[in-house]
N, C-alpha and C positions, 0 to 999 in steps of 0.2 A: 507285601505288594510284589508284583513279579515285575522281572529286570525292564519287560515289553515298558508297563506301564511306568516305572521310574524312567524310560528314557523318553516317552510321548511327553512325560509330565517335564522331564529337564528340556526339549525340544521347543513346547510353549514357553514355558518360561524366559529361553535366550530368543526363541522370535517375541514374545512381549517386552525386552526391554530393547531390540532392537525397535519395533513397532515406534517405543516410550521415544527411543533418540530421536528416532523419525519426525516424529511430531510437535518432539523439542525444536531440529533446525527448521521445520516448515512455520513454527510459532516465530521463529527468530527474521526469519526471509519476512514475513508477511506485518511486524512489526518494525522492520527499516523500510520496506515499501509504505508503509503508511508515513513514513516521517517524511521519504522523496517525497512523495505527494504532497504532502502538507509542505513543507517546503515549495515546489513548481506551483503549487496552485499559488501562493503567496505571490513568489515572483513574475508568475501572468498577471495578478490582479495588479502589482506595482506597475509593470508595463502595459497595460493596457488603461492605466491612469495617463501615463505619459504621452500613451498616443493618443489619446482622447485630448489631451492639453495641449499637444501639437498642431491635432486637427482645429482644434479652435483658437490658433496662434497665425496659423496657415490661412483659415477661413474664419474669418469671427462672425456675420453672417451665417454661417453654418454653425448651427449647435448641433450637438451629438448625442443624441435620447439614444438610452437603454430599452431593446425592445420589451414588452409588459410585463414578459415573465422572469425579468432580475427583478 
């Protein structure tokens, strides 16, 4: 094989495993944003228990329906 083609071929190969890392940290960012998410969604749904239990602590005569689509 001539020197051209051993260094196109060593050139892919360091941009594929930079590629590989790449896609390691973008795996790893998109697997802690699922967890914040999962986590805030939790803690909206605890607080908007609480205001909900508020609202009808404040106003008992007022009940508080979830519109149709919960």
């Amino acid at each position: 094989m001539s020197e051209d083609h051993e260094a196109r071929i060593e050139q892919l190969e360091i941009d594929l495993a930079h590629a590989g890392r790449t896609i390691e940290d973008l795996n790893n960012v998109v697997v802690e944003q699922g967890k914040q998410i999962d986590r805030l969604t939790r803690l909206l749904d605890k607080m908007t228990d609480q205001v909900e239990e508020l609202a009808e602590q404040v106003l008992p005569a007022h009940h508080v329906e979830k519109p149709p689509h919960y």
